[in-house]
C-alpha positions in Angstrom: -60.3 -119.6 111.5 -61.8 -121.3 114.1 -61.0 -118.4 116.9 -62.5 -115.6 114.2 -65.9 -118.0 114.2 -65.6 -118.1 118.1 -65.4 -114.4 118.9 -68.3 -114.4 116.0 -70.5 -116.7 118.3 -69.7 -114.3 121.4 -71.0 -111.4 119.4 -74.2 -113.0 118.0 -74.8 -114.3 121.7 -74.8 -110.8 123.0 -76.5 -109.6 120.1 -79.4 -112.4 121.0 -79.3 -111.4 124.5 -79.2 -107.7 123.8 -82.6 -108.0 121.8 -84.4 -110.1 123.9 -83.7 -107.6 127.1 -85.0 -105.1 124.8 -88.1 -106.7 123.7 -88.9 -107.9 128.0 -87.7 -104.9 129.8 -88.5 -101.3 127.2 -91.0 -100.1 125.9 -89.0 -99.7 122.6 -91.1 -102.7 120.8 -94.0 -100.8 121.1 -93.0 -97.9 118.4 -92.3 -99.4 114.2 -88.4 -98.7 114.8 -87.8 -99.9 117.9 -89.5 -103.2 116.6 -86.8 -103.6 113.6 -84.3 -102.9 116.4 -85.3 -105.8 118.4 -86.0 -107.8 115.4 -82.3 -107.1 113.7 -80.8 -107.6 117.0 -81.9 -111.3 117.2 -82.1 -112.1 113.9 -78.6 -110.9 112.9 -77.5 -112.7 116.2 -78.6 -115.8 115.5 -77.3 -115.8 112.0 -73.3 -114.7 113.2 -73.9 -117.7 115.5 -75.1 -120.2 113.4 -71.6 -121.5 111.5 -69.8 -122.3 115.0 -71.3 -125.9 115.3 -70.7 -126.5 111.4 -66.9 -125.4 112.3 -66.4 -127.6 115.5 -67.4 -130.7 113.6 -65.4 -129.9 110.4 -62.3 -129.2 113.1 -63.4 -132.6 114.7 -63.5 -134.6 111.5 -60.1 -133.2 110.3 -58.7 -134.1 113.9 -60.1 -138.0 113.6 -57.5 -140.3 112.0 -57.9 -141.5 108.1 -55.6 -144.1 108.3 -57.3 -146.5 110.9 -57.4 -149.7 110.6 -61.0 -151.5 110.5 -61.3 -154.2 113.2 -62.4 -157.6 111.5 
């Protein structure tokens, strides 16, 4: 699960990075449809990159040990 939400994260990254170059280096923000390009681009990769810090701490907390013994 944890691999699927990694390659997930790569993809939004790319998709991020994608739309940014878009919006700095065309002229493709300056017509309505290249505009929901740009704006899908980085939306939609931020969202698919979103759950991977949720996921690293769930793994984390699952990792930690329940059966410790409280110092007193």
């Amino acid at each position: 699960m944890i691999k699927l939400v990694k390659v997930l994260h790569i993809i939004g990254l790319i998709m991020l990075l994608v739309g940014v170059g878009l919006y700095w280096q065309s002229d493709i923000g300056q017509q309505v449809s290249g505009m929901l390009v740009i704006a899908l681009l980085i939306g939609v990769g931020t969202l698919i990159m979103s759950p991977l810090p949720v996921a690293l701490v769930i793994e984390w907390a699952k990792k930690q040990s329940p059966h410790s013994d409280p110092k007193e």
